[in-house]
C-alpha positions in Angstrom: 6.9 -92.3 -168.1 8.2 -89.1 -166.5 9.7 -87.0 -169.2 13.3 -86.9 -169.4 16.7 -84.5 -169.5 19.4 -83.9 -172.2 22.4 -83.0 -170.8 25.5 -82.0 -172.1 28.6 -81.1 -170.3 31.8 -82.4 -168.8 32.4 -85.7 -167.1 35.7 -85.9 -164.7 36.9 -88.1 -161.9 38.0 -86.0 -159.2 40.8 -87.1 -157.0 39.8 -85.1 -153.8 42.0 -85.3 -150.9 41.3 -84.0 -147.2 42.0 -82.4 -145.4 44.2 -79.7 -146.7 44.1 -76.5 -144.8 47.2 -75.0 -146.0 49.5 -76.2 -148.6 52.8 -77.8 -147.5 56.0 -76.7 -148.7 57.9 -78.2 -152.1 59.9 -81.9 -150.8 57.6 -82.4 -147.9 55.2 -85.4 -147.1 52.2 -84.4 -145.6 49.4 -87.3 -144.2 45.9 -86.5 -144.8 42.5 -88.5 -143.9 41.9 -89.8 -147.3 42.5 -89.3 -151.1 39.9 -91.2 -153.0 38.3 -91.4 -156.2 34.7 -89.3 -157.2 32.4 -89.2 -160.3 32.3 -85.3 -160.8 32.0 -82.7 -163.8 29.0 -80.6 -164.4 27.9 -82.6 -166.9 28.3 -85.9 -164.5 27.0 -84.4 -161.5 24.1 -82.6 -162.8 23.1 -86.5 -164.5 23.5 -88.4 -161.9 21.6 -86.4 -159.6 18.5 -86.5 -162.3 18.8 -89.8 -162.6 18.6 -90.8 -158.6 15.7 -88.4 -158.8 13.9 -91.5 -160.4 13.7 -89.3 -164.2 15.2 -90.3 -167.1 19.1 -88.7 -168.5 20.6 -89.2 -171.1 24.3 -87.5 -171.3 25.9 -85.9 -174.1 30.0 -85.6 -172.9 33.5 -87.5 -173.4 35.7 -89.6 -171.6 39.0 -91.3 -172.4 39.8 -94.9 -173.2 41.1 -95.2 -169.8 40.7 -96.5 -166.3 38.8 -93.1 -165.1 36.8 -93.2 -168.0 35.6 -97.0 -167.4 35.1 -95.8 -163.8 33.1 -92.3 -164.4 31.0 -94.6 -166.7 29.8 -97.1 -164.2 29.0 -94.7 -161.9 27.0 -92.9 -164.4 25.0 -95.9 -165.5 24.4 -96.8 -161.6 22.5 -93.9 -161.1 20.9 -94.5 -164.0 22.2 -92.3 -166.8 21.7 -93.6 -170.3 25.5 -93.0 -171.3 24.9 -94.3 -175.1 25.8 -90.4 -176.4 29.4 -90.4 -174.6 32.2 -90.4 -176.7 35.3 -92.9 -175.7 38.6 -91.4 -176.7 41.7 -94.2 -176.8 44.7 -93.1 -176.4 43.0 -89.9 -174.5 43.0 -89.2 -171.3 39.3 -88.3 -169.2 39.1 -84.9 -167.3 40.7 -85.3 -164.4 40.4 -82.7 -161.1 42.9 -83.0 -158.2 40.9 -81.1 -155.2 42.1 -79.8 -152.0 39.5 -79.8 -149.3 40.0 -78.3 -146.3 38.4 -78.4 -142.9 35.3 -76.1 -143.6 34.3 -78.0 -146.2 35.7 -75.3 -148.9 37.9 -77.0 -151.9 40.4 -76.1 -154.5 40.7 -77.6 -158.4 43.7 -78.6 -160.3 41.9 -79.4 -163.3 43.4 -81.3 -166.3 40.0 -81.2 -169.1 41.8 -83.8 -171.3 39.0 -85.6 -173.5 36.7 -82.8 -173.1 38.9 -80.9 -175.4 37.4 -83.0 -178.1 33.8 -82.6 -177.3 31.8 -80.5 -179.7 28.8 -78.9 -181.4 29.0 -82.4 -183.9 29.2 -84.7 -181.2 25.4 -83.3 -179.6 22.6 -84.5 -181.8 19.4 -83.6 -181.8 17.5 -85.9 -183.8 14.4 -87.6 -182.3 15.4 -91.2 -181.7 18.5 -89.4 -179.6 16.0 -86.8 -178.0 13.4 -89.9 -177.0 11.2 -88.3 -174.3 13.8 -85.5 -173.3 12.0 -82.4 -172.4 14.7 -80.5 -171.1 17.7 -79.6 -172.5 20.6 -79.1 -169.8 23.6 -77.5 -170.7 26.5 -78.3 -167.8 28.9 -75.2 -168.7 30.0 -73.5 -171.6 33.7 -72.9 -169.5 34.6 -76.6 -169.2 34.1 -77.4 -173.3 36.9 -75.3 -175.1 35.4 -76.6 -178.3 31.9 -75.0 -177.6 32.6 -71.8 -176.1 32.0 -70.2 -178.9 29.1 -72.3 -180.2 27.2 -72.3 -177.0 24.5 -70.2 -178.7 24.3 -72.3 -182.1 23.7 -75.0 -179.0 21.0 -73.9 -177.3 19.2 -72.2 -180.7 19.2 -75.8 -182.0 18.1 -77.6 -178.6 15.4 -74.6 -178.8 14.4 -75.5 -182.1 14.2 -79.2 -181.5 11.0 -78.4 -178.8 13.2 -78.8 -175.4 13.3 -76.4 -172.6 16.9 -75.4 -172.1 18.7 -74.5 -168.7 22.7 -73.5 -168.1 24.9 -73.8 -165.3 27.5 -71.3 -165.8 30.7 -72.5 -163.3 34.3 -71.0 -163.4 35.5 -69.5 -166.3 39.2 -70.3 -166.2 40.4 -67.8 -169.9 38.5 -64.9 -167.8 35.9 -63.9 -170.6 33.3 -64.5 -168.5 30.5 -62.4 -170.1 31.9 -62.3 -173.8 31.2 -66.2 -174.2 27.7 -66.1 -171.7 26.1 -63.1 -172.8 24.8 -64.3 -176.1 23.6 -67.7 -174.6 21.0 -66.0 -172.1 17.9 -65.4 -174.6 18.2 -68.8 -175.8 18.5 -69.8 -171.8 14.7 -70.8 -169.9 16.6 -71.6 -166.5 19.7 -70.0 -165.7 21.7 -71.6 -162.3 24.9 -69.3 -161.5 26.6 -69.4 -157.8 27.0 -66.1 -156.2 30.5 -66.4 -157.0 30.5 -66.9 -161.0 27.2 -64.4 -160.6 29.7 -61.6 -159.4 32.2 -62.6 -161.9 29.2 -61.8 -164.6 28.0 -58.9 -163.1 30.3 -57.3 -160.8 27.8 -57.4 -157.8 27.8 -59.4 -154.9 23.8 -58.8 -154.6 21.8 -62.1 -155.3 18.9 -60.2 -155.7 20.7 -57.5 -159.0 22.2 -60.8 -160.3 18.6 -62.0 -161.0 17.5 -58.9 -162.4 20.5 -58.6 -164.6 20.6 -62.1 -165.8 16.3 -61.8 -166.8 17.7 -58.2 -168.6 19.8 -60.5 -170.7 16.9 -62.7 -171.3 17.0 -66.1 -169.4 13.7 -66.9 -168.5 14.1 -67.9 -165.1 17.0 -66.8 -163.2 18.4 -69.5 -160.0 21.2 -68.1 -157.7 22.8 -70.4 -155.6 23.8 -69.2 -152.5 25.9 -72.2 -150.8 25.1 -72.2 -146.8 22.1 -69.5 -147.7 19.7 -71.8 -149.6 18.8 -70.2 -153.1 17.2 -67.1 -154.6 15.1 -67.5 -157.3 13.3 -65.0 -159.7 10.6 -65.2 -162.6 8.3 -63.6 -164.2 5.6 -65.4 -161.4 7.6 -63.6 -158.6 10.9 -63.4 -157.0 11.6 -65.9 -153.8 14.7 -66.8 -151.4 14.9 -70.7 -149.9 16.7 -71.6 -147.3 19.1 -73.9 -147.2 18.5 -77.3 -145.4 21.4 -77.3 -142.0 23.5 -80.1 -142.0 27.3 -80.6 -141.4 29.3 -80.1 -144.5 32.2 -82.3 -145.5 32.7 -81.2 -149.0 31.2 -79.2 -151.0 32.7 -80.5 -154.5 29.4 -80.7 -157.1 27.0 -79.4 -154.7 25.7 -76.6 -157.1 25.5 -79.4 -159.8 23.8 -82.0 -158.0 21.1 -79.0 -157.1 20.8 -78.3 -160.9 20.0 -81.9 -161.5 17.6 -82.1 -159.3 15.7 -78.6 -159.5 15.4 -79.6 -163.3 14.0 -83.6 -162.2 11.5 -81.6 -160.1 10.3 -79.7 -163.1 10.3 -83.1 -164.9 7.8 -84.1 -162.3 5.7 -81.1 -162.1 6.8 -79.6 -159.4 6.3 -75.4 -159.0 10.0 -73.5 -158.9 9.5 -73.4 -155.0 9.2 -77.4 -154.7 11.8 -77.9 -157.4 14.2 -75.3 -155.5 13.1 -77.1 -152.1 14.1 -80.7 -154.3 17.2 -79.3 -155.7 18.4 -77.9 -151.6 17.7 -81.5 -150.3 20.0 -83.0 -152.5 22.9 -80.8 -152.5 22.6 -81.0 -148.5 23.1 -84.7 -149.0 25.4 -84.0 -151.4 27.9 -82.3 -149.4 27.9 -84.2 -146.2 29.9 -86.6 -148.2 33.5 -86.5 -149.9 32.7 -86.3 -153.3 29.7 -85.0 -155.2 28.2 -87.7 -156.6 29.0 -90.3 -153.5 25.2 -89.7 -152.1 23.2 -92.9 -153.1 19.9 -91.3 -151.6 16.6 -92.5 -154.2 13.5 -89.8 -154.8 11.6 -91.8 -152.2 14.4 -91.9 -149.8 15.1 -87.5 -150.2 11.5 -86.7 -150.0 11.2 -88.7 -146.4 14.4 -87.0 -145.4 12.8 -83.5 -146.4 9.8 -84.0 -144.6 12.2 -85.5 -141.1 13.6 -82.3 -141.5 10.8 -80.3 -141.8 8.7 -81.3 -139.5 11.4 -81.0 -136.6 
């Protein structure tokens, strides 16, 4: 058996609706193309794309005792995701996201983090029947789990000490601390994924290639920009490298920088070198976003690797 991930993060149904290209005024109807319902959170869509990379997940996170709940849970379990560490809440509601998508593909969140405001430091365990064959720990954000942001490094020390390789996702940080919460995770951090957005936020440059170097000064291992349209920069003590991005048409881009995560870290889980795992982790989140809704991609390891090669070989 393939050895496994951990992850811990937030699980959300988004309500995505598209197109929106500009935001109608207050008492108006406006008609769109759809408004549907999407498995999504960085803890959901980092899972459920290791798990249809044929590796085993198990997922630390919350939901509500609700109909969104019931639903995120499903889709978890079809991808598979071993969803035996997610707390229920009744009489809570699960962490909902309204998104706006507009025509380029480039969306807006209305975010409402309702049971993950009861997820914590004693709701992750780290005890071996939990762990199983987990090798890697994945942690989805510390900026979507009010009740670990300032237990993010307690986290990761103990995941550390428990023999997993740990990795972090960083994502939006709504309170604006930004660098006060994440700079004492990064020496407990092995991988480290930031978009070039939340990078800048960090670090005040816009420079993919600084970012890395900043990010390994604070002591993550390996450093993993993700640059949208661009592909990826990566950078290691083995070298520094830029990917490409696979070209497709983009319908959404909502959980496309998790979905890569997932699957860069189900690459590592296979063997793979950083450059095959980044070249895994592209693939998917080019499948990813030419649907609406991260996690609405139903593509197996077998499946992604011919499409790769199609691609490649053109």
């Amino acid at each position: 058996m393939l050895p496994g991930i951990y992850v811990t993060g937030n699980i959300v149904t988004d309500c995505l609706v598209q197109p929106v290209d500009k935001l109608p005024a207050w008492g108006t109807t406006t008609f769109v193309d759809s408004i549907d319902l999407h498995l999504g959170g960085n803890g959901g869509a980092s899972a459920y794309a290791a798990g249809r990379m044929g590796v085993p997940v198990r997922l630390a996170g919350a939901v509500g005792g609700d109909s969104f709940g019931q639903f995120a849970l499903q889709r978890l379990r079809g991808a598979p995701v071993d969803t035996s560490r997610v707390a229920v809440h009744p009489g809570v509601a699960t962490a909902t996201t309204v998104g706006l998508v507009n025509s380029e593909a480039e969306r807006l969140f209305l975010h409402d983090p309702g049971a993950s405001q009861h997820f914590g430091l004693s709701n992750i365990s780290f005890d071996r029947d939990v762990i199983g064959n987990c090798s890697y720990f994945h942690f989805g954000s510390i900026f979507c789990l009010p009740k670990l942001r300032d237990d993010g490094a307690e986290l990761l020390a103990r995941a550390r000490a428990a023999g997993l390789i740990t990795s972090l996702d960083t994502d939006w940080d709504s309170d604006g601390r930004w660098m006060e919460d994440f700079r004492p995770l990064c020496p407990l951090t092995d991988y480290l994924f930031a978009n070039l957005q939340e990078a800048e936020m960090l670090t005040g440059s816009a420079d993919p290639a600084e970012n890395g170097r900043i990010f390994r000064e604070l002591g993550a291992k390996v450093a993993v920009i993700k640059l949208g349209a661009d592909g990826c920069a990566v950078f290691s003590d083995d070298g520094d490298f830029s990917l490409p991005a696979y070209r497709v048409d983009a319908l959404d881009t909502t959980g496309a920088g998790d979905c890569f995560c997932g699957a860069f870290l189900a690459g590592l889980c296979r063997g793979f070198d950083l450059r095959e795992a980044a070249r895994l982790g592209s693939a998917v989140g080019a499948q990813c976003v030419q649907h609406v809704g991260g996690t609405d991609w139903e593509a197996s390891y077998d499946s992604t690797r011919l499409w790769m090669e199609s691609r490649e070989n053109r």
